[in-house]
C-alpha positions in Angstrom: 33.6 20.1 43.4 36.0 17.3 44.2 35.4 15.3 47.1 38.3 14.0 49.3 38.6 10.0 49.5 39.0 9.5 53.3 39.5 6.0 55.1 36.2 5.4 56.3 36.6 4.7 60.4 34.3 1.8 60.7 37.1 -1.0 58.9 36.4 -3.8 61.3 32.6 -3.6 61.0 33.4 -3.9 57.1 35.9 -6.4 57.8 33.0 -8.5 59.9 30.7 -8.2 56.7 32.9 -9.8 54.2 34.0 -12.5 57.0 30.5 -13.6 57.0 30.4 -13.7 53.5 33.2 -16.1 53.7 32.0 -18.5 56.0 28.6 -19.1 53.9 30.0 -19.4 50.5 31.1 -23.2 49.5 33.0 -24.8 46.7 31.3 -25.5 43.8 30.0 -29.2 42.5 31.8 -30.3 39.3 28.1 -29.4 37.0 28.0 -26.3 38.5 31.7 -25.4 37.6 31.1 -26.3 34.4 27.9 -24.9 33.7 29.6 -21.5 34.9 33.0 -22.1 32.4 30.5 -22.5 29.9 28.7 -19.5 30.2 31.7 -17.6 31.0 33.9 -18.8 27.7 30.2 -18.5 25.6 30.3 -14.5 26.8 33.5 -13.9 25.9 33.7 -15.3 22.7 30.5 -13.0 22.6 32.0 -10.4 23.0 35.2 -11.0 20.6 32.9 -11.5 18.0 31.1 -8.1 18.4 34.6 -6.1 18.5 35.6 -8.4 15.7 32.8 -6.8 13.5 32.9 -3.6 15.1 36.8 -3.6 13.5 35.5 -4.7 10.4 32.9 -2.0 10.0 35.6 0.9 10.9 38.1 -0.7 8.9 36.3 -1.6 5.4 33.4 1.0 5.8 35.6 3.9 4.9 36.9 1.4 0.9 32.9 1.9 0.3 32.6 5.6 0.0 35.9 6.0 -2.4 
């Protein structure tokens, strides 16, 4: 059964939400930028490196059974 996607009718209560949101978030200090560009390049070179052996197993694994 496929539900219909309809507007819901309380938009400025949501709209107050994420406002408030807003007002208590702040900018980062340089350590804690870094810290997070860190973390952020060490999990994507993560997960480069698992697709990069994932491609490696599809593509060679097939030469071993010949």
């Amino acid at each position: 059964m496929v539900e219909d996607k309809q507007m819901p009718m309380n938009i400025p209560l949501r709209l107050g939400e994420y406002t408030r949101v807003l007002k208590l978030t702040r900018k980062p200090t340089r350590e804690e930028f870094t810290i997070i560009a860190k973390v952020a390049g060490a999990g994507i070179l993560l997960i480069g490196f698992i697709g990069f052996i994932i491609y490696l197993l599809i593509t060679v694994m097939p030469g071993w059974f010949k």
